[in-house]
mmCIF file of the N, C-alpha and C atoms, coordinates in Angstrom:
data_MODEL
# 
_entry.id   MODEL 
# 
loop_
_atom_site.group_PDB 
_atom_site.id 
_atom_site.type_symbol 
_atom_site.label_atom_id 
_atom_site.label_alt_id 
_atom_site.label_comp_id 
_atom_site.label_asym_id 
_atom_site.label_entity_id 
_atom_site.label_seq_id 
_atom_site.pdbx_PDB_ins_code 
_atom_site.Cartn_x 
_atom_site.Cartn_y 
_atom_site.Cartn_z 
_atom_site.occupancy 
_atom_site.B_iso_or_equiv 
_atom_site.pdbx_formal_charge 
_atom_site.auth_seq_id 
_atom_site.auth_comp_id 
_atom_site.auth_asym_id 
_atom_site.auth_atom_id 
_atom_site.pdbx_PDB_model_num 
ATOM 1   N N  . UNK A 1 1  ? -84.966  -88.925 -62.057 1.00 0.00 ? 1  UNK A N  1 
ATOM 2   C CA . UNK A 1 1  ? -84.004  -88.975 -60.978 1.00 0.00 ? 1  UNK A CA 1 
ATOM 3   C C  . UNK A 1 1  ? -83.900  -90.432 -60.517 1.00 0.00 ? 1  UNK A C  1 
ATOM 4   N N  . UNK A 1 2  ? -82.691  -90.690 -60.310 1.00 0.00 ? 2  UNK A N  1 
ATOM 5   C CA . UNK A 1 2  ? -82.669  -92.207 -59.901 1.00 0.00 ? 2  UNK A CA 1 
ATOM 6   C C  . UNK A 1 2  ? -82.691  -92.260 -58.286 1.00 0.00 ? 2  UNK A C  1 
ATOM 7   N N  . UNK A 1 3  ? -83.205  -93.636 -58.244 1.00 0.00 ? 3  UNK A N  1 
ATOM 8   C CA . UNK A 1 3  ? -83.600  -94.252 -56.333 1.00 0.00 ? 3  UNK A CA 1 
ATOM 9   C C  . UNK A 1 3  ? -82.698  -94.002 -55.859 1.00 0.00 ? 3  UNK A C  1 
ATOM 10  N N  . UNK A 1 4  ? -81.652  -93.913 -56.000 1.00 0.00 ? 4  UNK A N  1 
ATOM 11  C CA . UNK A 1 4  ? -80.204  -93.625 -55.165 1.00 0.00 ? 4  UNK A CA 1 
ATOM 12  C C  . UNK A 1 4  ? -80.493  -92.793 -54.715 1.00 0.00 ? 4  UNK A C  1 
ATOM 13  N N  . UNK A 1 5  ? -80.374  -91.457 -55.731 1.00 0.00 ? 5  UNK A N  1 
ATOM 14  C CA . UNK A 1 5  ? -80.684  -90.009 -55.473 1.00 0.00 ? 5  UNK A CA 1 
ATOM 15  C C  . UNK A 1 5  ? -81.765  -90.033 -54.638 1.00 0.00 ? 5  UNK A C  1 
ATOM 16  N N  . UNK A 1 6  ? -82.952  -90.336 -54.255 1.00 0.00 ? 6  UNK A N  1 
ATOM 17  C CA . UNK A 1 6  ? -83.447  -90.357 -54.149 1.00 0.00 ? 6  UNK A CA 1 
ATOM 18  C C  . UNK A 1 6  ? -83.826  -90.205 -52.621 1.00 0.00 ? 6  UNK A C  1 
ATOM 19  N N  . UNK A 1 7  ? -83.062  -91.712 -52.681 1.00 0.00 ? 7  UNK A N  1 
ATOM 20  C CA . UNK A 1 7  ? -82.730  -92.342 -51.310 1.00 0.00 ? 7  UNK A CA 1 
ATOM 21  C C  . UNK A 1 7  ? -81.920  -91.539 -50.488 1.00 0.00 ? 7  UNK A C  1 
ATOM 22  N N  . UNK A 1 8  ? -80.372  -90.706 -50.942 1.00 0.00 ? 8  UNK A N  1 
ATOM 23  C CA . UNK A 1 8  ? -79.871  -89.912 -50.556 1.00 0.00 ? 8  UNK A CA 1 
ATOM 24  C C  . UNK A 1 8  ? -80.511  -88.553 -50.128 1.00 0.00 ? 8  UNK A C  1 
ATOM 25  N N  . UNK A 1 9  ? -81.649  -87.992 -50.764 1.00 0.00 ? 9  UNK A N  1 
ATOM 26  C CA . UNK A 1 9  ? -81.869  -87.021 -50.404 1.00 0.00 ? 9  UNK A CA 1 
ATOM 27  C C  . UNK A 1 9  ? -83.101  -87.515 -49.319 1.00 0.00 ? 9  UNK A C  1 
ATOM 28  N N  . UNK A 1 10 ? -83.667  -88.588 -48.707 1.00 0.00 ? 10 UNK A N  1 
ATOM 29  C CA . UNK A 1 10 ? -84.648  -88.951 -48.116 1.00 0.00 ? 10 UNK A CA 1 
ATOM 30  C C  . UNK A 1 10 ? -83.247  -89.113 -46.437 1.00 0.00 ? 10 UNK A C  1 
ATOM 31  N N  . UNK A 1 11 ? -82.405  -89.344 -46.711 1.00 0.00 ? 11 UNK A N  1 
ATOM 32  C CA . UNK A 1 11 ? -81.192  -89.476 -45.972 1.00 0.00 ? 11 UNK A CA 1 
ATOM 33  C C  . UNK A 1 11 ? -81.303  -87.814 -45.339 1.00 0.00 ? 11 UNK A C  1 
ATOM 34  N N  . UNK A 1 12 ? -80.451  -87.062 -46.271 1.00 0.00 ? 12 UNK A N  1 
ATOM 35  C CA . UNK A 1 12 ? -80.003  -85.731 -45.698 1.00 0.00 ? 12 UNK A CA 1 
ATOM 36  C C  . UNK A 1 12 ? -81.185  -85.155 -45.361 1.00 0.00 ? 12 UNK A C  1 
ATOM 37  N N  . UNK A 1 13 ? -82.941  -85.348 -45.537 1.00 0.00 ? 13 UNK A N  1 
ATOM 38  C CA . UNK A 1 13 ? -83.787  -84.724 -44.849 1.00 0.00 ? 13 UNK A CA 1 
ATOM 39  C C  . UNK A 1 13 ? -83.810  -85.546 -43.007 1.00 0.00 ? 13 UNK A C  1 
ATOM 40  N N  . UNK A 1 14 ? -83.665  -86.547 -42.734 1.00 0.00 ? 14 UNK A N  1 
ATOM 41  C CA . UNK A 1 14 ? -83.611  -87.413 -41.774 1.00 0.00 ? 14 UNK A CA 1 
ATOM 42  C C  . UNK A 1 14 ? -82.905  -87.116 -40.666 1.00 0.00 ? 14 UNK A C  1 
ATOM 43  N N  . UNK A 1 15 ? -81.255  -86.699 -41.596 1.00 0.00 ? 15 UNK A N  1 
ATOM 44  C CA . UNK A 1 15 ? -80.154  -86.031 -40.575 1.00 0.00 ? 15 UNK A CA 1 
ATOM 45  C C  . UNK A 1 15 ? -80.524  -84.671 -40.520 1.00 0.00 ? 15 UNK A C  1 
ATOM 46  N N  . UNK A 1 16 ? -81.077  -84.021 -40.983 1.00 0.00 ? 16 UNK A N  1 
ATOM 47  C CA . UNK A 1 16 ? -82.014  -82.211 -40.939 1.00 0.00 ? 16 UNK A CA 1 
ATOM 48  C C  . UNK A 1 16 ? -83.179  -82.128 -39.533 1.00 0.00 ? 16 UNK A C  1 
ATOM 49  N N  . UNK A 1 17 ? -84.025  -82.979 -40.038 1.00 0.00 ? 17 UNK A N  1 
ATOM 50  C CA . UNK A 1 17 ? -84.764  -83.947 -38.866 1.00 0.00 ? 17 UNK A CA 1 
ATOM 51  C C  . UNK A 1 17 ? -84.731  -84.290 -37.825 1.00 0.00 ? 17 UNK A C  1 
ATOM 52  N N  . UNK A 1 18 ? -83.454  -85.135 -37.147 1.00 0.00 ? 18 UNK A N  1 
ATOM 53  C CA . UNK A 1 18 ? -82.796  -85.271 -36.174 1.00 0.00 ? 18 UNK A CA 1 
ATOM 54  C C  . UNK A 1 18 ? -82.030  -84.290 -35.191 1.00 0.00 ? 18 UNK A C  1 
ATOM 55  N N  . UNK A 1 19 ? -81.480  -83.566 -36.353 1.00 0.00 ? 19 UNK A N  1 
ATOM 56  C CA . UNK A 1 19 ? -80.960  -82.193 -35.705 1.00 0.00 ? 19 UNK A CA 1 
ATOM 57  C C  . UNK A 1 19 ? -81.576  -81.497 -35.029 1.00 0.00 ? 19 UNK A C  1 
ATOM 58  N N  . UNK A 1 20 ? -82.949  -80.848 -35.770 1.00 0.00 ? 20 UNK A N  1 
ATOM 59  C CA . UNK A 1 20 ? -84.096  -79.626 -35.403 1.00 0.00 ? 20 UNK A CA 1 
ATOM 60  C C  . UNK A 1 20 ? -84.783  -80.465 -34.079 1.00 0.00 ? 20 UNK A C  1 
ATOM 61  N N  . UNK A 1 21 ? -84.661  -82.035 -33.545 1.00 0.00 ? 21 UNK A N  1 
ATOM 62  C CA . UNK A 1 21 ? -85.440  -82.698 -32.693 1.00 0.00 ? 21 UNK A CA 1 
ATOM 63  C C  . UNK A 1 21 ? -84.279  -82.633 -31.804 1.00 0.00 ? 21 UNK A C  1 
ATOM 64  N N  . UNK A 1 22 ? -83.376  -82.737 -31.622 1.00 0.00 ? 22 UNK A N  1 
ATOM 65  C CA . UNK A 1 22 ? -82.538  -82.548 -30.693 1.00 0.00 ? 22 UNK A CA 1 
ATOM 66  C C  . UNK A 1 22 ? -82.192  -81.194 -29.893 1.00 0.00 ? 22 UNK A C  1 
ATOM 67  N N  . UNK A 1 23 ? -82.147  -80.345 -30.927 1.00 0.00 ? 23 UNK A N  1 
ATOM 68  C CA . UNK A 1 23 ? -82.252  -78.821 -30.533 1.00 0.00 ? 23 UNK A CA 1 
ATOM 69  C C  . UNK A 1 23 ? -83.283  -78.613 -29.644 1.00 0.00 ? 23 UNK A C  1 
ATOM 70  N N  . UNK A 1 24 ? -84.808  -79.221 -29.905 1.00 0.00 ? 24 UNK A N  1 
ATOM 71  C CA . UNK A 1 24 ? -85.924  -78.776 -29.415 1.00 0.00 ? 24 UNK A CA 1 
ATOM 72  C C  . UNK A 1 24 ? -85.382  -79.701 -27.800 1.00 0.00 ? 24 UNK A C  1 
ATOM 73  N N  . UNK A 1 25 ? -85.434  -81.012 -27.864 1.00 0.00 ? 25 UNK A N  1 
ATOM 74  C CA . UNK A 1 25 ? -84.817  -81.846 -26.873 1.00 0.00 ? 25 UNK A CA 1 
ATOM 75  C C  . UNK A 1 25 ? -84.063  -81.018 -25.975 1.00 0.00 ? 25 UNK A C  1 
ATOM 76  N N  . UNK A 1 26 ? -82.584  -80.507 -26.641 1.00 0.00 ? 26 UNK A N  1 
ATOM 77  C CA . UNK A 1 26 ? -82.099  -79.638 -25.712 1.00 0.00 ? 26 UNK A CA 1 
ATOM 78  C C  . UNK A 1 26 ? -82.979  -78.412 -24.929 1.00 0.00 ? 26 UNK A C  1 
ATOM 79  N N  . UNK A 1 27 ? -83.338  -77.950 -25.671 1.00 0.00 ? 27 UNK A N  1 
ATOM 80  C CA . UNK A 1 27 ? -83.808  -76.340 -25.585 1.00 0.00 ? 27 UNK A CA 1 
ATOM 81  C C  . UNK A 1 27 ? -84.807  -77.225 -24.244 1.00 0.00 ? 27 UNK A C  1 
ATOM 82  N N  . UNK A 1 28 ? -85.788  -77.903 -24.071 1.00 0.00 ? 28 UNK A N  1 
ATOM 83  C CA . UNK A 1 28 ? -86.645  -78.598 -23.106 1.00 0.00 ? 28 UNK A CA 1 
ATOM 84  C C  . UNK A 1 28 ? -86.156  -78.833 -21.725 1.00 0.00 ? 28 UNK A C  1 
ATOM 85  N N  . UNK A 1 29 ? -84.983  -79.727 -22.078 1.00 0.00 ? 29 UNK A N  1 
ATOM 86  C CA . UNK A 1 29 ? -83.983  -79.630 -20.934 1.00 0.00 ? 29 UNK A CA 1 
ATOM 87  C C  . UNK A 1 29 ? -83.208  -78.828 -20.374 1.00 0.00 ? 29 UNK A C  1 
ATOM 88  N N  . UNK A 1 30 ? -83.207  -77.414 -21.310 1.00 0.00 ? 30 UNK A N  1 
ATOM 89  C CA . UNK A 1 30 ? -82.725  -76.520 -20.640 1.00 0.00 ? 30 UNK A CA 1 
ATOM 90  C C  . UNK A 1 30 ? -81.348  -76.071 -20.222 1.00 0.00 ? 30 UNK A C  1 
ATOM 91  N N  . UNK A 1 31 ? -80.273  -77.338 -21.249 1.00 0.00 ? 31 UNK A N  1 
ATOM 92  C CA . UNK A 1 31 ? -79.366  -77.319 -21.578 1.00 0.00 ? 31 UNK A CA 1 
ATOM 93  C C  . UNK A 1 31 ? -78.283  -76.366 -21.501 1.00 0.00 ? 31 UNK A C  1 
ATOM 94  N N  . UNK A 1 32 ? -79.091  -75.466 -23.034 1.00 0.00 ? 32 UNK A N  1 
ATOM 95  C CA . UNK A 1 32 ? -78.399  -74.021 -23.445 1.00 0.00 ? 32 UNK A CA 1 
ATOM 96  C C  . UNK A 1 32 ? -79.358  -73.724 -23.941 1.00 0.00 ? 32 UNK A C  1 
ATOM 97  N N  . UNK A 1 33 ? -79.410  -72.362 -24.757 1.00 0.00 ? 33 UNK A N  1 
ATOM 98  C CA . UNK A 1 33 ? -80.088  -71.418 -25.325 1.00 0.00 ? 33 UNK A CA 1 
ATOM 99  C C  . UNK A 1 33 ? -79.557  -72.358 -27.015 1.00 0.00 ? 33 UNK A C  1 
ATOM 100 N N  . UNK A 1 34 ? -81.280  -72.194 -27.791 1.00 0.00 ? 34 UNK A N  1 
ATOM 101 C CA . UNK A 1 34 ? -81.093  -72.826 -28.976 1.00 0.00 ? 34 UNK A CA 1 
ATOM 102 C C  . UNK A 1 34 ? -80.804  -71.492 -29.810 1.00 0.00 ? 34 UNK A C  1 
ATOM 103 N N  . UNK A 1 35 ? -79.875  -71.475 -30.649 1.00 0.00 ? 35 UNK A N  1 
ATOM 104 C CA . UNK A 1 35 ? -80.234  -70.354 -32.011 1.00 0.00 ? 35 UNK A CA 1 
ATOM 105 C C  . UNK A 1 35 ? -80.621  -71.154 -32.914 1.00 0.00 ? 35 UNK A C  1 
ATOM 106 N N  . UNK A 1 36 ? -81.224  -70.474 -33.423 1.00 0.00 ? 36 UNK A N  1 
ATOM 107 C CA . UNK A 1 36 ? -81.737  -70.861 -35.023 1.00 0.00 ? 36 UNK A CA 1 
ATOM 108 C C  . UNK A 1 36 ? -80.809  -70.794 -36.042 1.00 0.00 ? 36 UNK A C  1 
ATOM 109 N N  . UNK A 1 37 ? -80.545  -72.120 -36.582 1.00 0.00 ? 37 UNK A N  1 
ATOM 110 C CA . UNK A 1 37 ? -79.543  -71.764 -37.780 1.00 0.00 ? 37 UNK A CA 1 
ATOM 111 C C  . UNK A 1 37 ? -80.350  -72.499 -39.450 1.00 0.00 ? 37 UNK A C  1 
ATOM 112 N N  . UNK A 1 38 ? -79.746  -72.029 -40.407 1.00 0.00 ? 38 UNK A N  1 
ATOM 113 C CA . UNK A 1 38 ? -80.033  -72.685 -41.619 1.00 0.00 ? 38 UNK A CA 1 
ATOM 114 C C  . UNK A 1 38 ? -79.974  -73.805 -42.090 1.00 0.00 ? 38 UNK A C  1 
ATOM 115 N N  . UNK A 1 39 ? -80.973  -74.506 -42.685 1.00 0.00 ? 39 UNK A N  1 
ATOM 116 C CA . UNK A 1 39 ? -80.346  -75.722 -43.047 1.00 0.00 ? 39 UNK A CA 1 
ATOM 117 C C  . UNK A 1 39 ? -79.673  -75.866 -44.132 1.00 0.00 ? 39 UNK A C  1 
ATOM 118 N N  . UNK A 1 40 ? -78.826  -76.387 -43.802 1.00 0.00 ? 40 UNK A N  1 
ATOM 119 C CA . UNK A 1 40 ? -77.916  -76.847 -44.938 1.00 0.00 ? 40 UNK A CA 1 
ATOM 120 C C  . UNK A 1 40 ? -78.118  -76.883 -46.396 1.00 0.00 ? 40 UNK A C  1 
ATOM 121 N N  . UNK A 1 41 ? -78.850  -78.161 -46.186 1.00 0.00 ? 41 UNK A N  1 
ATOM 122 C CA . UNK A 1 41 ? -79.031  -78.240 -47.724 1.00 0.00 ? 41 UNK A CA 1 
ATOM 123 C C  . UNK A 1 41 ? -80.658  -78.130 -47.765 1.00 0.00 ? 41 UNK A C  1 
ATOM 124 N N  . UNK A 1 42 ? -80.939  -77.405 -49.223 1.00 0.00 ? 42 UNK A N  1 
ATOM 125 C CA . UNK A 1 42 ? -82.904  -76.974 -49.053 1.00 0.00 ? 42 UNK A CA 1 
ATOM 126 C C  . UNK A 1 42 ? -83.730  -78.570 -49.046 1.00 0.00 ? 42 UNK A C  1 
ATOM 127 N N  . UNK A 1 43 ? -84.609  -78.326 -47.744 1.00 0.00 ? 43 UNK A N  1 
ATOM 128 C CA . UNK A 1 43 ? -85.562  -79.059 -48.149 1.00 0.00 ? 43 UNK A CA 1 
ATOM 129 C C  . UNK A 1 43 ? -86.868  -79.242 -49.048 1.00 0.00 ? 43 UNK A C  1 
ATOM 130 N N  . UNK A 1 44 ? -86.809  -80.243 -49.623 1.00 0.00 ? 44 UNK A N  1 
ATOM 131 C CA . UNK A 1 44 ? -87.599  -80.569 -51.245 1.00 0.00 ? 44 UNK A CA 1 
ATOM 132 C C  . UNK A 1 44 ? -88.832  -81.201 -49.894 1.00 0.00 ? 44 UNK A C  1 
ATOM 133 N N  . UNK A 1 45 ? -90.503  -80.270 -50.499 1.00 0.00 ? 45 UNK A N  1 
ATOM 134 C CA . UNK A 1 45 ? -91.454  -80.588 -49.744 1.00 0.00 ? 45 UNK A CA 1 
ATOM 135 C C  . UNK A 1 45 ? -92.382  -81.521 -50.908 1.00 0.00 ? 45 UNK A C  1 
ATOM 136 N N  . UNK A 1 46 ? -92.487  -82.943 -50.837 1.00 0.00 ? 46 UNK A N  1 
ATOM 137 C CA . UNK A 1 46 ? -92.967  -83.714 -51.748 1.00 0.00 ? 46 UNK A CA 1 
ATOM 138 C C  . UNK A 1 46 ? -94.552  -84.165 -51.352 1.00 0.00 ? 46 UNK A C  1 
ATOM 139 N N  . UNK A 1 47 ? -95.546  -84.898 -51.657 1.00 0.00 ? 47 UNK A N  1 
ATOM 140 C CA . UNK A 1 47 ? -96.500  -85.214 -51.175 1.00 0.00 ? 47 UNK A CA 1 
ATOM 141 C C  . UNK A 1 47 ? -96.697  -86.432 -51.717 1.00 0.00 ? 47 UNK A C  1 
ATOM 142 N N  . UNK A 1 48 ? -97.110  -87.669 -51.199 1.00 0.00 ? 48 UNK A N  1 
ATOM 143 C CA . UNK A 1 48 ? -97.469  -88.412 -52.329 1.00 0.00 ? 48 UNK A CA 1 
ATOM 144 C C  . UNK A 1 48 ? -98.746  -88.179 -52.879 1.00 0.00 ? 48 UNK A C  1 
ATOM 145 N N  . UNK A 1 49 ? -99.399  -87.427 -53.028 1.00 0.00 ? 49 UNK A N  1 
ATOM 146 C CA . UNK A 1 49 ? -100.634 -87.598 -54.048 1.00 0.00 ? 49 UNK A CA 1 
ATOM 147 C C  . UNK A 1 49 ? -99.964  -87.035 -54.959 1.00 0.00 ? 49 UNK A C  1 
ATOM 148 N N  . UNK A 1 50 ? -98.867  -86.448 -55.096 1.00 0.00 ? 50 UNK A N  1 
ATOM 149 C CA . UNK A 1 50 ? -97.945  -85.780 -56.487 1.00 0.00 ? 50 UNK A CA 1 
ATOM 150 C C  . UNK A 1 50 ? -98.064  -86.952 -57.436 1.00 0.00 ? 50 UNK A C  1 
ATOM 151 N N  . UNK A 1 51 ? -97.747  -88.276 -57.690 1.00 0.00 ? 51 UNK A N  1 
ATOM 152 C CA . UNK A 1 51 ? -97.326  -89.168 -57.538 1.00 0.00 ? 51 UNK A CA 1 
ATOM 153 C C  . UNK A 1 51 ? -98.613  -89.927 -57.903 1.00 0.00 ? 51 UNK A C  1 
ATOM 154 N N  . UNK A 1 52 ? -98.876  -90.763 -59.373 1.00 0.00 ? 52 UNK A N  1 
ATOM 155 C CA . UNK A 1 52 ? -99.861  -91.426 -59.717 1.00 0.00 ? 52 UNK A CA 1 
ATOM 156 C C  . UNK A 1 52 ? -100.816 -90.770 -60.255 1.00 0.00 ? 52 UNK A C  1 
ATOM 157 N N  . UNK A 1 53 ? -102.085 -91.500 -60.409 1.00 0.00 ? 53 UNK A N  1 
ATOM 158 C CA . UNK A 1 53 ? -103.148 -90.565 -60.373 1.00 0.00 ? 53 UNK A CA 1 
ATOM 159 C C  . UNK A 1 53 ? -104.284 -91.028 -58.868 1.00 0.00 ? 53 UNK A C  1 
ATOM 160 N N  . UNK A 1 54 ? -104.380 -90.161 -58.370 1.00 0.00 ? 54 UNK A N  1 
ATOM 161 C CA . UNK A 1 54 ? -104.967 -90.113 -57.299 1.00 0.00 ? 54 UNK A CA 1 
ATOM 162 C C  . UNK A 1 54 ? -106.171 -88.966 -57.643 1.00 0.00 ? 54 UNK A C  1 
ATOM 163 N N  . UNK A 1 55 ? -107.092 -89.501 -57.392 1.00 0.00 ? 55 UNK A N  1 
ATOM 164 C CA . UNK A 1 55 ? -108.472 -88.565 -57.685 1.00 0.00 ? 55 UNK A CA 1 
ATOM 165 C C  . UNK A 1 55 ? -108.357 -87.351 -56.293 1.00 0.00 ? 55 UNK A C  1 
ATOM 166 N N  . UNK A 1 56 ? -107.320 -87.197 -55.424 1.00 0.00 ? 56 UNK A N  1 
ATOM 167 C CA . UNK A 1 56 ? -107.696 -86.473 -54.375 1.00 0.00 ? 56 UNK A CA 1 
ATOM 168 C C  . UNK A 1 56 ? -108.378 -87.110 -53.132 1.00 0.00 ? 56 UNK A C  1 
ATOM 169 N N  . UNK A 1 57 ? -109.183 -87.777 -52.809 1.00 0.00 ? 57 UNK A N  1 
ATOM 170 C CA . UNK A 1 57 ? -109.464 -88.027 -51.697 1.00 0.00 ? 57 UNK A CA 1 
ATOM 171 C C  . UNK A 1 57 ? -110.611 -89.064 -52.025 1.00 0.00 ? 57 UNK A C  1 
ATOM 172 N N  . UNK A 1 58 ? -111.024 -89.889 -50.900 1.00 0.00 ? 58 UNK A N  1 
ATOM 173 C CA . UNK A 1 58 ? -112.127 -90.745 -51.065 1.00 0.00 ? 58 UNK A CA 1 
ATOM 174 C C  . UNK A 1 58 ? -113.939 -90.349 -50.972 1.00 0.00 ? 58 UNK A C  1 
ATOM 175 N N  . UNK A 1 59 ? -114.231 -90.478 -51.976 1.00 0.00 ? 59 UNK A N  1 
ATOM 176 C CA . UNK A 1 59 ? -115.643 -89.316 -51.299 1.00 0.00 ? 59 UNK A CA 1 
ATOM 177 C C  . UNK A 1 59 ? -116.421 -90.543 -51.489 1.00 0.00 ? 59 UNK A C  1 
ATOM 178 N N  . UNK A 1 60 ? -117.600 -90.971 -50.028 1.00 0.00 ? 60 UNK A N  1 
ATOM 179 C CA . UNK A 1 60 ? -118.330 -91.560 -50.254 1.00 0.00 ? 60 UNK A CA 1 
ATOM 180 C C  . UNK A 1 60 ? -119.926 -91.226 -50.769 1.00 0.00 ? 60 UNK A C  1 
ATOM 181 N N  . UNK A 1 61 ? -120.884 -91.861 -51.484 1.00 0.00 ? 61 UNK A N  1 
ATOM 182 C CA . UNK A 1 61 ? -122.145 -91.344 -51.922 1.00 0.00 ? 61 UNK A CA 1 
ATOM 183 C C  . UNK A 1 61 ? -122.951 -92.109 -51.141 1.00 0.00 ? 61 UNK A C  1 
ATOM 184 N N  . UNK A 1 62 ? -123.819 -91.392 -50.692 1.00 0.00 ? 62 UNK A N  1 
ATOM 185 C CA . UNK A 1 62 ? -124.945 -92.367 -49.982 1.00 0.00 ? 62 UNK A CA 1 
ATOM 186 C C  . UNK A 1 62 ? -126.529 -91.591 -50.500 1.00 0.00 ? 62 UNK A C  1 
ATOM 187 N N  . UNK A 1 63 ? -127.186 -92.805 -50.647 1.00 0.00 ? 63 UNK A N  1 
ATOM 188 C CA . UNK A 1 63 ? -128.202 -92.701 -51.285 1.00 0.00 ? 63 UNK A CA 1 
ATOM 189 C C  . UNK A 1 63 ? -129.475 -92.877 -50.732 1.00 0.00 ? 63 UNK A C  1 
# 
């Protein structure tokens, strides 16, 4: 997949993001009543330890 793509979909999670924080924002202030709606487009849940080789975590030995 190219960085564009990439970049674009790091985009439409951001504006997904913003949305669900504003809702909560509203809903706090008491605004209006929030409904719950769908998001748009699916969010892709990535991690970076996907990514390289990463042994998992740092384990120290003490002796």
């Amino acid at each position: 997949m190219s960085k564009i793509k990439l970049l674009l979909d790091v985009v439409s999670d951001m504006r997904s993001l913003a949305d669900s924080i504003q809702a909560v924002a509203d809903a706090m202030a008491g605004n209006e009543p929030v409904e719950a709606k769908e998001p748009t487009t699916p969010v892709k849940k990535t991690c970076a330890k996907e990514k390289g080789n990463h042994s998992g975590g740092s384990q120290s030995k003490t002796r």
